[in-house]
Biopython code that builds the backbone (N, CA, C, O; Angstrom):
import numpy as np
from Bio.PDB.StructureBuilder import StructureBuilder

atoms = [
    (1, "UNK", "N", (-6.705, -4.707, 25.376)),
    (1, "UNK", "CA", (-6.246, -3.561, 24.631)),
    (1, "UNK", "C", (-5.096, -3.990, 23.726)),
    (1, "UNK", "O", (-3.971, -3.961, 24.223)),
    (2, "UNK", "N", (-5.211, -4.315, 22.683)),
    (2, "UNK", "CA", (-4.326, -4.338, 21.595)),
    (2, "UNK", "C", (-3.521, -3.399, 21.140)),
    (2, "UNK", "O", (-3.936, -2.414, 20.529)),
    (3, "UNK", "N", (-2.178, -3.646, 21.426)),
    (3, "UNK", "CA", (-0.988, -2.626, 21.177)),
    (3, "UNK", "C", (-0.158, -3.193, 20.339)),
    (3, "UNK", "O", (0.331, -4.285, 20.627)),
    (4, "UNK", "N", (0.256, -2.330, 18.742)),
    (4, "UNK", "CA", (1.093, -2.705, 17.800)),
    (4, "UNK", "C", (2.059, -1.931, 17.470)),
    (4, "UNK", "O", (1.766, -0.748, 17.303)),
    (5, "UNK", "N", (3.436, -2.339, 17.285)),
    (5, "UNK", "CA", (4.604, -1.504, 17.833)),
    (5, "UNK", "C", (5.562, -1.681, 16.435)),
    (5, "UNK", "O", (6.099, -2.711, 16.027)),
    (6, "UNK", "N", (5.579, -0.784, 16.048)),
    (6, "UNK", "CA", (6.239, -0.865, 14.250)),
    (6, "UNK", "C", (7.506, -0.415, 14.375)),
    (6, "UNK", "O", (7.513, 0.576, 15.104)),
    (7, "UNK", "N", (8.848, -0.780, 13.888)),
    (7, "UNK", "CA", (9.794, -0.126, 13.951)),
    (7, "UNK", "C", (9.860, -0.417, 12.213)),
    (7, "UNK", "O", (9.158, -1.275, 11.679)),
    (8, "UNK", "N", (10.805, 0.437, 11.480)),
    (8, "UNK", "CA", (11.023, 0.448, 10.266)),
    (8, "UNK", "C", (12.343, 1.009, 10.345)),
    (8, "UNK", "O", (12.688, 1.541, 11.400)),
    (9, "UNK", "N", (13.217, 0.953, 9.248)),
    (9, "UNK", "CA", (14.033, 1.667, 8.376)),
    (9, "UNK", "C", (13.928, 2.947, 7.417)),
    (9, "UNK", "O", (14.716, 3.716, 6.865)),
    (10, "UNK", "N", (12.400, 2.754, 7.520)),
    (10, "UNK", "CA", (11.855, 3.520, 6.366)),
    (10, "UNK", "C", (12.042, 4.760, 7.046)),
    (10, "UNK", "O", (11.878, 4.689, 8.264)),
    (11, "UNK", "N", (12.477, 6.384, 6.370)),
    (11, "UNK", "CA", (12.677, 7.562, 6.517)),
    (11, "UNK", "C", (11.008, 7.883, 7.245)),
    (11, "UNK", "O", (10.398, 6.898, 6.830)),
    (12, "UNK", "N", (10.210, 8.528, 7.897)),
    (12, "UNK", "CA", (9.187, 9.236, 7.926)),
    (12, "UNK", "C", (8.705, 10.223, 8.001)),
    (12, "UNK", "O", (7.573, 10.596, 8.308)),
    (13, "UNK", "N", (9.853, 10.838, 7.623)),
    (13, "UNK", "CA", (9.647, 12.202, 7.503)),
    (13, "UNK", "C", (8.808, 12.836, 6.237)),
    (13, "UNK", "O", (9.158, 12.141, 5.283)),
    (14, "UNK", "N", (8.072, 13.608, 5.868)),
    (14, "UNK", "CA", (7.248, 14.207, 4.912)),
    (14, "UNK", "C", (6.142, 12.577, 4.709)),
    (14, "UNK", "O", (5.581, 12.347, 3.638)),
    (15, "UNK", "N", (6.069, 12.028, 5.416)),
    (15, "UNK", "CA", (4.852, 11.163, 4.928)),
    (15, "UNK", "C", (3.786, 11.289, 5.614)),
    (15, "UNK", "O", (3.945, 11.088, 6.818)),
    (16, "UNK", "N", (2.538, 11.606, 5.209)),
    (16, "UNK", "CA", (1.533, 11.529, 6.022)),
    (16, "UNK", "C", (1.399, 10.477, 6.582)),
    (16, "UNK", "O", (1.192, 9.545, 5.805)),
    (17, "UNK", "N", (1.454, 10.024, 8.446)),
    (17, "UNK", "CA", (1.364, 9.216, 8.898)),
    (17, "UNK", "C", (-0.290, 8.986, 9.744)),
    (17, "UNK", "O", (-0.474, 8.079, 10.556)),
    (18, "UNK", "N", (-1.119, 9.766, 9.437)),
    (18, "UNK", "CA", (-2.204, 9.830, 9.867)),
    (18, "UNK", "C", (-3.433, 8.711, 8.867)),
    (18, "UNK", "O", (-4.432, 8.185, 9.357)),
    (19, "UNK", "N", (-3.089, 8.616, 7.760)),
    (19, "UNK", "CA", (-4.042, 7.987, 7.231)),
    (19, "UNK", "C", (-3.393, 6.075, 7.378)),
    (19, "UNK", "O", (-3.910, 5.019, 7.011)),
    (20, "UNK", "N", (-2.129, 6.374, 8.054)),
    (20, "UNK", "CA", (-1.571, 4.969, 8.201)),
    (20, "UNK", "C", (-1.835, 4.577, 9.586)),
    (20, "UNK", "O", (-2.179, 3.396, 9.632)),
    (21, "UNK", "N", (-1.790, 5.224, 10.887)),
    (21, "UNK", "CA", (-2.338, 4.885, 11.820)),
    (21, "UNK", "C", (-4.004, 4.779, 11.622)),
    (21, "UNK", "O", (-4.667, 3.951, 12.247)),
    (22, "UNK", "N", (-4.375, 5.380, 11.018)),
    (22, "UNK", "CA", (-5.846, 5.312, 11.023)),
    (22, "UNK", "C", (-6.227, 3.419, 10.193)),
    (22, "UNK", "O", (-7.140, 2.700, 10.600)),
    (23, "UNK", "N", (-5.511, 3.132, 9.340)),
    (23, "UNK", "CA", (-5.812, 1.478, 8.686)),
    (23, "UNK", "C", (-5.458, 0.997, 9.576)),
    (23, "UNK", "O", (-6.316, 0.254, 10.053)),
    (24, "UNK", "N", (-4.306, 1.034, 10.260)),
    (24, "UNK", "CA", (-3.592, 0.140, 11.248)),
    (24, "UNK", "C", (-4.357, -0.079, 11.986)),
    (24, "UNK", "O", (-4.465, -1.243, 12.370)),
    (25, "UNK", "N", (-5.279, 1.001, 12.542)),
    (25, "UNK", "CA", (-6.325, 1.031, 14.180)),
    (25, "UNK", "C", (-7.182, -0.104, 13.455)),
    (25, "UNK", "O", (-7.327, -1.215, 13.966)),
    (26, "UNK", "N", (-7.865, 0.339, 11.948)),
    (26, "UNK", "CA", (-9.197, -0.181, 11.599)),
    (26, "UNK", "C", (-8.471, -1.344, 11.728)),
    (26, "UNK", "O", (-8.265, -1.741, 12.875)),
    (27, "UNK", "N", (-7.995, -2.040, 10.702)),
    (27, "UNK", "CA", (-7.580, -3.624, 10.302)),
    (27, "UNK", "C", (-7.106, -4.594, 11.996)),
    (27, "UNK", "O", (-7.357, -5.790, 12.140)),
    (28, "UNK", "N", (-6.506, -3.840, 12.938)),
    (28, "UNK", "CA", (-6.360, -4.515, 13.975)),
    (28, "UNK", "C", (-7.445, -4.501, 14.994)),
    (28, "UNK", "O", (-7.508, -5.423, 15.806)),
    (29, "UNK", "N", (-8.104, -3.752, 15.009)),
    (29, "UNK", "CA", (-9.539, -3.439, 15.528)),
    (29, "UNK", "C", (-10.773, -4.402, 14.730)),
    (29, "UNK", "O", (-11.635, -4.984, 15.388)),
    (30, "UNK", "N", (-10.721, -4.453, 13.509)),
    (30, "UNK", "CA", (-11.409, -5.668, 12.910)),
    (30, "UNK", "C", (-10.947, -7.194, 13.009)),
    (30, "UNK", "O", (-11.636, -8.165, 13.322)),
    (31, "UNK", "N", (-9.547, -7.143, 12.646)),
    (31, "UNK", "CA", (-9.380, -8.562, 12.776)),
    (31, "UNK", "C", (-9.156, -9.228, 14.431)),
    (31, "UNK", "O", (-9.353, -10.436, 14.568)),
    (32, "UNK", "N", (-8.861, -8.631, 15.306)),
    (32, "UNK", "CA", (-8.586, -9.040, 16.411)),
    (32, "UNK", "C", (-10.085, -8.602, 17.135)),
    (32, "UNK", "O", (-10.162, -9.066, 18.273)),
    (33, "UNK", "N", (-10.916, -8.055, 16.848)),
    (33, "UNK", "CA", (-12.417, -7.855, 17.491)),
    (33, "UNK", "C", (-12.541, -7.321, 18.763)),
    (33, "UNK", "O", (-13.122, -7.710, 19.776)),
    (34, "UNK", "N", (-11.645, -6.021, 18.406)),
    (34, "UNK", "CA", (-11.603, -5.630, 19.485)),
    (34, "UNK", "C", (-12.243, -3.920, 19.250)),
    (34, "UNK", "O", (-12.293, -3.571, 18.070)),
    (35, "UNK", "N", (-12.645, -3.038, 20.147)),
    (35, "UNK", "CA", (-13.112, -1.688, 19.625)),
    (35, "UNK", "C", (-11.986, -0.760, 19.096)),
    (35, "UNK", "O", (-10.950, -0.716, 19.760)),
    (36, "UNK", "N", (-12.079, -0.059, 18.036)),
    (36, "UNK", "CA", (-11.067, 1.236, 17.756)),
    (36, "UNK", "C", (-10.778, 1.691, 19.058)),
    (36, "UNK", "O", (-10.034, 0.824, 19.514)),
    (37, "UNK", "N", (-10.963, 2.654, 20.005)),
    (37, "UNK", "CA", (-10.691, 2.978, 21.246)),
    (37, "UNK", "C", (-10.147, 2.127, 21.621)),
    (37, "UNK", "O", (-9.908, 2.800, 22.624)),
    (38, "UNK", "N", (-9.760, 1.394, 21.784)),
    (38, "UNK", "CA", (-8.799, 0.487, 22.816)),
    (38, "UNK", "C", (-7.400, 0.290, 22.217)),
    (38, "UNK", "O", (-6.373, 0.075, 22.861)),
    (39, "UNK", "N", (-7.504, 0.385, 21.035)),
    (39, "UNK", "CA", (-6.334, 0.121, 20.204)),
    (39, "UNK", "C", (-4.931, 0.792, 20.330)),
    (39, "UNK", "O", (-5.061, 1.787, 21.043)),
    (40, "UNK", "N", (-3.804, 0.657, 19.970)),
    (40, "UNK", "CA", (-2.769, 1.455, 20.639)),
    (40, "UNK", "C", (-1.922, 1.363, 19.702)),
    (40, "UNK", "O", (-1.559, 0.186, 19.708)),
    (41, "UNK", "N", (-1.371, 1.940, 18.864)),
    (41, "UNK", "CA", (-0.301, 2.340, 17.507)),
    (41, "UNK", "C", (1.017, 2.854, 17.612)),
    (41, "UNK", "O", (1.039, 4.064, 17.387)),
    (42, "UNK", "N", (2.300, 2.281, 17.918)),
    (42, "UNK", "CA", (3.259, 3.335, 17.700)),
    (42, "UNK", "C", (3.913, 2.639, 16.387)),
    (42, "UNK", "O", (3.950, 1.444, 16.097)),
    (43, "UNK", "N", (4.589, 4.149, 15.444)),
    (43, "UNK", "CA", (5.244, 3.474, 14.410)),
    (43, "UNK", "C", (6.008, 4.325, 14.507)),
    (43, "UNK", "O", (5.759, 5.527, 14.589)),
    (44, "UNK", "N", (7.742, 3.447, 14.513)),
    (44, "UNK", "CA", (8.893, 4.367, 14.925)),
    (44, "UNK", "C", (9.124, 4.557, 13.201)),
    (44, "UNK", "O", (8.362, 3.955, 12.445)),
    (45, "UNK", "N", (9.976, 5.234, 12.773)),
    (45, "UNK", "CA", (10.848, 5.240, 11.283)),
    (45, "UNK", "C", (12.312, 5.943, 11.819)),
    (45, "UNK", "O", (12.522, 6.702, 12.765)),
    (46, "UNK", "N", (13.398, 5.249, 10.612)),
    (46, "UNK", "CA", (14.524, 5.641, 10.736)),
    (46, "UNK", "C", (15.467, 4.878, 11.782)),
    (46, "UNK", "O", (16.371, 5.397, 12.437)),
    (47, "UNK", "N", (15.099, 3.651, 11.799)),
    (47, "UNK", "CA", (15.474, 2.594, 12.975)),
    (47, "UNK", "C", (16.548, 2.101, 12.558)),
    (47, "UNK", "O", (16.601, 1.944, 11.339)),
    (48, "UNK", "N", (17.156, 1.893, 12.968)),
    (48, "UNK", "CA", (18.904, 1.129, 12.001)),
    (48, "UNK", "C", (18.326, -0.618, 12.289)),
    (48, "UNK", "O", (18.466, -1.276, 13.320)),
    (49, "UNK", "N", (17.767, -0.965, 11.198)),
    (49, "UNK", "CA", (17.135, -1.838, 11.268)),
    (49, "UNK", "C", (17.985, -2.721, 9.799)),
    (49, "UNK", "O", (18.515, -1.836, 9.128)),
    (50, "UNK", "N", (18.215, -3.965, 9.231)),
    (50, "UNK", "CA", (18.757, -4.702, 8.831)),
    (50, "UNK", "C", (18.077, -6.116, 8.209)),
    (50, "UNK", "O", (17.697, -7.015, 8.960)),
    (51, "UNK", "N", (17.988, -6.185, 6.946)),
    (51, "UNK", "CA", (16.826, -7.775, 6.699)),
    (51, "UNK", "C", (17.722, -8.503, 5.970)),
    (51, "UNK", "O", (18.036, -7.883, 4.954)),
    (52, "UNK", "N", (18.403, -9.836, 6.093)),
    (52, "UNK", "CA", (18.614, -10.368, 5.128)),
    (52, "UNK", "C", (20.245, -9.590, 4.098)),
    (52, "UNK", "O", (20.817, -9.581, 3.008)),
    (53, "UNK", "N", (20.282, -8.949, 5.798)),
    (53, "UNK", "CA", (22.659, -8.032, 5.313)),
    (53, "UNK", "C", (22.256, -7.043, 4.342)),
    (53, "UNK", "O", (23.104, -6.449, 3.676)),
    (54, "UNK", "N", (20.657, -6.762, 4.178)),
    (54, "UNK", "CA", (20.838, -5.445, 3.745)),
    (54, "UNK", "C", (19.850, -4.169, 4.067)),
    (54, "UNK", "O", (18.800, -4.519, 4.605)),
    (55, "UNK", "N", (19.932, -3.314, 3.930)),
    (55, "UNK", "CA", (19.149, -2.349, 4.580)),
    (55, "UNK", "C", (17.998, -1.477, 3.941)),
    (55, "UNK", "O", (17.437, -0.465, 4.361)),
    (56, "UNK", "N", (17.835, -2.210, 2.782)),
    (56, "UNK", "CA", (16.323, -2.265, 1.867)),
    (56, "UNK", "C", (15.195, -2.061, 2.823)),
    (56, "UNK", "O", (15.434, -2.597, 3.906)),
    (57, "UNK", "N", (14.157, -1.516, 2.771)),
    (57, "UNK", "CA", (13.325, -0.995, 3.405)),
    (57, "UNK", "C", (12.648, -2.357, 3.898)),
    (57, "UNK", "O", (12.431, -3.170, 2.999)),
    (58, "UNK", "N", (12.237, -2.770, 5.363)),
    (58, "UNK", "CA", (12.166, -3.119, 6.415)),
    (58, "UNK", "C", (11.476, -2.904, 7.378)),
    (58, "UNK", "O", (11.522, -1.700, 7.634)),
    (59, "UNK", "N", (10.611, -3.648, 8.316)),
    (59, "UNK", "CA", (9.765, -3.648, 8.886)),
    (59, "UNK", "C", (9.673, -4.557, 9.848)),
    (59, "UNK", "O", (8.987, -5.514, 9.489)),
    (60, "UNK", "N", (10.143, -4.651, 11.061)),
    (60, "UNK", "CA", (9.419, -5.150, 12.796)),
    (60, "UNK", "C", (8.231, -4.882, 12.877)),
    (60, "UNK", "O", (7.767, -3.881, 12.330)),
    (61, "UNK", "N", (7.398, -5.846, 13.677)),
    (61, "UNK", "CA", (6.423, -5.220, 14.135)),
    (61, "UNK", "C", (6.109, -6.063, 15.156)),
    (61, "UNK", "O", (6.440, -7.234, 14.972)),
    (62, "UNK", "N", (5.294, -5.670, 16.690)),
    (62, "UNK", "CA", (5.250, -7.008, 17.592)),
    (62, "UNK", "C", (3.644, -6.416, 17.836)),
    (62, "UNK", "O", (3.403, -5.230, 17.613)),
    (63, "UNK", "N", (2.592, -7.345, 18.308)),
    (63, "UNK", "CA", (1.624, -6.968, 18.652)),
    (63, "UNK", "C", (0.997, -7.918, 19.733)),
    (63, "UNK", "O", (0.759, -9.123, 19.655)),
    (64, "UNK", "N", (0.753, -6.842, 20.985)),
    (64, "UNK", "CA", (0.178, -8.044, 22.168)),
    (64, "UNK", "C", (-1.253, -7.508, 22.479)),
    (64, "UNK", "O", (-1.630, -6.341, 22.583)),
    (65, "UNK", "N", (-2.011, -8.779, 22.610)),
    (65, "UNK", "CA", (-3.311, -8.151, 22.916)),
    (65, "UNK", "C", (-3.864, -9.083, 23.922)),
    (65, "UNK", "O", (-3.095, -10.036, 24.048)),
    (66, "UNK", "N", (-4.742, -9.161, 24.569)),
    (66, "UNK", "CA", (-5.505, -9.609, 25.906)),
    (66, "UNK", "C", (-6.731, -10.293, 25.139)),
    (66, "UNK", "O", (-7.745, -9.596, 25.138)),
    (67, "UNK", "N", (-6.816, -11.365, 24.571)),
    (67, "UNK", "CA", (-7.430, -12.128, 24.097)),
    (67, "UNK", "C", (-7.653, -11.678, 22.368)),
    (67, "UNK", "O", (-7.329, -10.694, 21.704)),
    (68, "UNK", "N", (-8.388, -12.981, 22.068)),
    (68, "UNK", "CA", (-8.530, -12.677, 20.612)),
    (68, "UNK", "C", (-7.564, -13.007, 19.277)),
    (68, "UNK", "O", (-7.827, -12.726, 18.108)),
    (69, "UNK", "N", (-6.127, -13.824, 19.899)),
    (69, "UNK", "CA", (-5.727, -14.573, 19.151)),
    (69, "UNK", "C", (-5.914, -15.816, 18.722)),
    (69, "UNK", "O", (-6.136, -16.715, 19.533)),
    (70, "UNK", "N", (-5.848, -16.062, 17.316)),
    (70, "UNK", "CA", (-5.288, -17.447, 17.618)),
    (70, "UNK", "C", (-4.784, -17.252, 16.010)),
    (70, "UNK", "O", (-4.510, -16.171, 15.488)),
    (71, "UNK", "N", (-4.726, -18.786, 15.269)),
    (71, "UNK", "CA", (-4.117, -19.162, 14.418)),
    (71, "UNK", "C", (-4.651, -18.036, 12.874)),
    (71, "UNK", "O", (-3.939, -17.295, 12.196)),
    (72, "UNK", "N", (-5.644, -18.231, 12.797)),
    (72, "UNK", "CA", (-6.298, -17.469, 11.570)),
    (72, "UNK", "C", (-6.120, -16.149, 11.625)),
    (72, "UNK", "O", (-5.744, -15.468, 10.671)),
    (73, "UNK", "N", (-6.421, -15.670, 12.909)),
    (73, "UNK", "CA", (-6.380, -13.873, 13.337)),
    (73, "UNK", "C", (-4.519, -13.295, 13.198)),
    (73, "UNK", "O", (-4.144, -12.187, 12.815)),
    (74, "UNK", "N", (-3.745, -14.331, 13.597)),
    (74, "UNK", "CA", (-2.647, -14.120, 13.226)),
    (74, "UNK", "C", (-2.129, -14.238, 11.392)),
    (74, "UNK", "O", (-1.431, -13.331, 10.938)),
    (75, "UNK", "N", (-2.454, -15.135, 10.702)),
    (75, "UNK", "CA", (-2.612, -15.183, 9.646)),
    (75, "UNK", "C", (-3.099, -13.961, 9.114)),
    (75, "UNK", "O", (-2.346, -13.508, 8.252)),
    (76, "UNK", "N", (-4.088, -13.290, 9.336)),
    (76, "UNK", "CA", (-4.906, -12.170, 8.739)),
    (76, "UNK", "C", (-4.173, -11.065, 9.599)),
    (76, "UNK", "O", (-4.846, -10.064, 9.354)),
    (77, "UNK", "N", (-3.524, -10.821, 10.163)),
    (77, "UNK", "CA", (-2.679, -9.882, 10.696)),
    (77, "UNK", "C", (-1.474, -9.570, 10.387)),
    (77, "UNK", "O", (-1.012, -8.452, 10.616)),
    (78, "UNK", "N", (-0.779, -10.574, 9.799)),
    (78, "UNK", "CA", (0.066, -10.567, 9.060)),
    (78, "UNK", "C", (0.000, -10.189, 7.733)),
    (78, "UNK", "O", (0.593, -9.149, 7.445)),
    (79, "UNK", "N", (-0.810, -11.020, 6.506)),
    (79, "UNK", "CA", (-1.924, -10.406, 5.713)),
    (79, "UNK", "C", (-1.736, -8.799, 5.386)),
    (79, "UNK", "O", (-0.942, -8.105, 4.752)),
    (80, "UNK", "N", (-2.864, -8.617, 6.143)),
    (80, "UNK", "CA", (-3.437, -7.080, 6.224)),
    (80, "UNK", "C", (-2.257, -6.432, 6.779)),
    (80, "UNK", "O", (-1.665, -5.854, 5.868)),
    (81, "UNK", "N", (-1.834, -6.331, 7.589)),
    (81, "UNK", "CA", (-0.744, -5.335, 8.202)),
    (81, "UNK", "C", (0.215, -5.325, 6.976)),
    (81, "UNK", "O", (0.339, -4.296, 6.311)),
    (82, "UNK", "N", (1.108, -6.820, 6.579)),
    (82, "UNK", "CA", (1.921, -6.465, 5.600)),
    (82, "UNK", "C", (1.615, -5.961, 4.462)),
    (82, "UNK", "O", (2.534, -5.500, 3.785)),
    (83, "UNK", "N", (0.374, -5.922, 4.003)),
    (83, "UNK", "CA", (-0.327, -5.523, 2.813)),
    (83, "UNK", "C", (-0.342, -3.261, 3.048)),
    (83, "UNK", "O", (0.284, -2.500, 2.310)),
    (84, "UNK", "N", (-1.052, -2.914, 3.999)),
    (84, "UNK", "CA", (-0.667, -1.217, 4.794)),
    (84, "UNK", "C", (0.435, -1.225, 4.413)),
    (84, "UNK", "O", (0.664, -0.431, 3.500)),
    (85, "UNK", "N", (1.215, -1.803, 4.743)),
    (85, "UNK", "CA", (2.694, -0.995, 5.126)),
    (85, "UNK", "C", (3.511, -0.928, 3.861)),
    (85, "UNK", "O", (4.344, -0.029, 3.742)),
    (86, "UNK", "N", (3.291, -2.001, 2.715)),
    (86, "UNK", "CA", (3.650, -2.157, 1.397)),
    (86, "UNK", "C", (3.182, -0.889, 0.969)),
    (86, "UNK", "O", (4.133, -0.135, 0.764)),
    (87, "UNK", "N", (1.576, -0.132, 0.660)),
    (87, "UNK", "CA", (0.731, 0.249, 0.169)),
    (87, "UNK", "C", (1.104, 1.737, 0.638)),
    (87, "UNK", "O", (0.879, 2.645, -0.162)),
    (88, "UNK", "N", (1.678, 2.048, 1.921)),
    (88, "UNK", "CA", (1.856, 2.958, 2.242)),
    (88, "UNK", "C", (3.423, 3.666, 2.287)),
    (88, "UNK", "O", (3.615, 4.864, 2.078)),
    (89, "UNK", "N", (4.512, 2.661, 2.608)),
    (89, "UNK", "CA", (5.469, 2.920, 2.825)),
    (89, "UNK", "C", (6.743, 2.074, 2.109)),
    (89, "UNK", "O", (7.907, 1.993, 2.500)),
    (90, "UNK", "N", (6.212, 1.572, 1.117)),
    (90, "UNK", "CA", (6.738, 0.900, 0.262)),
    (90, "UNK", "C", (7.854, -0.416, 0.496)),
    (90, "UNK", "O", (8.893, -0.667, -0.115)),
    (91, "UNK", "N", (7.100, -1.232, 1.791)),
    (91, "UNK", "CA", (8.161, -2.472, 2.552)),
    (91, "UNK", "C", (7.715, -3.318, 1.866)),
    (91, "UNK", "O", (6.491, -3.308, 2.000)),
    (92, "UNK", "N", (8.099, -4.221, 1.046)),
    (92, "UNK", "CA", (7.665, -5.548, 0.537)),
    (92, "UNK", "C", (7.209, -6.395, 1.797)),
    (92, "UNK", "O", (7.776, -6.394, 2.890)),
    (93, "UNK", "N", (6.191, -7.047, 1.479)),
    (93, "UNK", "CA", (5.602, -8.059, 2.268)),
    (93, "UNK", "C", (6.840, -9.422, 2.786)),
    (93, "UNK", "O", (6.798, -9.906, 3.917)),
    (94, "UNK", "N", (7.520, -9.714, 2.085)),
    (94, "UNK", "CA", (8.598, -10.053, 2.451)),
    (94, "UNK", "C", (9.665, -9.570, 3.381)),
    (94, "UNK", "O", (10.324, -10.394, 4.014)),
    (95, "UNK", "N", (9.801, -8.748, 3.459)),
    (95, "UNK", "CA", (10.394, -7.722, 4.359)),
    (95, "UNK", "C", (9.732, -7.168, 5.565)),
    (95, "UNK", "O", (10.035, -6.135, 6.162)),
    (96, "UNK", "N", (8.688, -8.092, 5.862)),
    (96, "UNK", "CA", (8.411, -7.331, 7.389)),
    (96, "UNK", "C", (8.124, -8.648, 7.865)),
    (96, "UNK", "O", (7.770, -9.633, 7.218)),
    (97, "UNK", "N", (8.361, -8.500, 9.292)),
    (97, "UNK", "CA", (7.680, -9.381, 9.938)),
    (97, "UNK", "C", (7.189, -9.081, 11.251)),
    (97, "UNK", "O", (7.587, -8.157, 11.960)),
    (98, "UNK", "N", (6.070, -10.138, 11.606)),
    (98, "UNK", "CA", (5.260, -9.843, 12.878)),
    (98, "UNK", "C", (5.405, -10.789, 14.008)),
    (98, "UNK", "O", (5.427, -11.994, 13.758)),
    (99, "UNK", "N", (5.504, -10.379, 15.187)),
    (99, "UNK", "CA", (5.270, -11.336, 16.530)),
    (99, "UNK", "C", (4.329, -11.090, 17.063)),
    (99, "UNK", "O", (3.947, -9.922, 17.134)),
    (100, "UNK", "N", (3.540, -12.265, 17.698)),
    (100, "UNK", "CA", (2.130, -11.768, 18.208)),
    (100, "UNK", "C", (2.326, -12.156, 19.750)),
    (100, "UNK", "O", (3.146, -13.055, 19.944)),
    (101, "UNK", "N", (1.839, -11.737, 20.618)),
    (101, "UNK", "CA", (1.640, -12.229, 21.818)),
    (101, "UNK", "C", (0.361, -12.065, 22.189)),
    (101, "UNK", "O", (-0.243, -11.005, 22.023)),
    (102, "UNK", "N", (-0.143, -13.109, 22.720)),
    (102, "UNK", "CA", (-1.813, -12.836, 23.690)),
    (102, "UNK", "C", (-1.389, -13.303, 25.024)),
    (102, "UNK", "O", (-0.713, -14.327, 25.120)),
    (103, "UNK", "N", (-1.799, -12.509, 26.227)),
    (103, "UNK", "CA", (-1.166, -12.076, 27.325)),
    (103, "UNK", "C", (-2.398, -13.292, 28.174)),
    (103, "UNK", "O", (-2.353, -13.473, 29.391)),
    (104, "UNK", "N", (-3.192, -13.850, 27.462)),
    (104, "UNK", "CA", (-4.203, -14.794, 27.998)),
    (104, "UNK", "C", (-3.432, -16.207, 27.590)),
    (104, "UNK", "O", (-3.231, -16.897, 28.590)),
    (105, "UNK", "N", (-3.012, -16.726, 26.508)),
    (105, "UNK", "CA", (-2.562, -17.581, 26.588)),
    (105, "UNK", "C", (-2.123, -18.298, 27.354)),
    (105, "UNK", "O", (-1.228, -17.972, 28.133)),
    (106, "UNK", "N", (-2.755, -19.651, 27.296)),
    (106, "UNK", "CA", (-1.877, -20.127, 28.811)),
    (106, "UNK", "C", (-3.027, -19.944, 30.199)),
    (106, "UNK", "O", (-3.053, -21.022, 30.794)),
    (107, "UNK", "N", (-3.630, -19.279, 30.629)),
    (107, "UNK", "CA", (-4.550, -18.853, 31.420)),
    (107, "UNK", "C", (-5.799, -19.396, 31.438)),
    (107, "UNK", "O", (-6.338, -19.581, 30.346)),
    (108, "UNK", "N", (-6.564, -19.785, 32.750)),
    (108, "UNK", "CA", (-7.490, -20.641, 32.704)),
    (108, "UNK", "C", (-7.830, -19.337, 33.466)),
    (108, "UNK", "O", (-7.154, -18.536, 34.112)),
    (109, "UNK", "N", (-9.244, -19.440, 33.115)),
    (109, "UNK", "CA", (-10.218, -18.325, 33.999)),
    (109, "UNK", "C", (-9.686, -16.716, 34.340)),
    (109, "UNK", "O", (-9.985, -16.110, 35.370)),
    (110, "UNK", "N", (-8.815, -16.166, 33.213)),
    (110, "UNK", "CA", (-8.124, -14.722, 33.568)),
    (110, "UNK", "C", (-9.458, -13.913, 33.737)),
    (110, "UNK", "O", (-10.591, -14.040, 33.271)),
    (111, "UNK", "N", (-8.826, -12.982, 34.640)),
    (111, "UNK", "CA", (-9.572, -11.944, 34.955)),
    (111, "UNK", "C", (-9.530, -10.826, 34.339)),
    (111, "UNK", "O", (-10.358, -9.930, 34.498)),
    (112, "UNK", "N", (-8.153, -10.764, 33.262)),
    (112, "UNK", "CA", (-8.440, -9.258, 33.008)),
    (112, "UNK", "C", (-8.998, -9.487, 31.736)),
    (112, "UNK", "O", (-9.414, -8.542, 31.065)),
]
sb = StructureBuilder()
sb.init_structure("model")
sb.init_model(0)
sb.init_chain("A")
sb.init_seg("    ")
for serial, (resi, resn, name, xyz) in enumerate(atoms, 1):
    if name == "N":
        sb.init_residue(resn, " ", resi, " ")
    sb.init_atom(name, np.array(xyz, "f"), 0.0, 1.0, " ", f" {name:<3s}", serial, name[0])
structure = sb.get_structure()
């Protein structure tokens, strides 16, 4: 189950945030190959968040999922996610960044 956890700077108030969770589900649900249903979205706004000593609009984001990483899928997650969040909420791609974790890594024969 792939869970992606957004904090921003960005205000969110009066923005429709429904058509932005809805790319977020698709694009992480495609690139990580995993089903929409399983997927898990929170996006905070209004975070006292900080890039580079200034407070220009900004973007965290961490995402852990139970297989289905690796080098390229992270590449394209970064990609696509920073590309949404530009498109929607006006963070330069420069201004965000992502951590990935896969909770399999490391694991020979996991069960979950």
């Amino acid at each position: 189950m792939p869970c992606l956890d957004i904090s921003t700077n960005v205000n969110l108030d009066g923005i429709n945030t429904d058509s932005i969770f809805s790319e977020l589900t698709k694009a992480v649900s495609q690139i990580i190959g995993k089903p929409e249903k399983f997927v898990m979205i929170l996006l905070k706004g209004s975070v006292a968040l900080t890039f580079g000593g200034n407070k220009e609009p900004a973007a965290l984001a961490e995402i852990v999922s139970m297989g289905g990483i690796n080098t390229e899928v992270k590449r394209k997650l970064i990609a696509t996610l920073g590309l949404i969040l530009e498109n929607k909420l006006y963070i330069p791609r420069a201004r965000f960044v992502l951590k990935v974790f896969d909770t399999t890594t490391g694991r020979q024969n996991s069960k979950l």
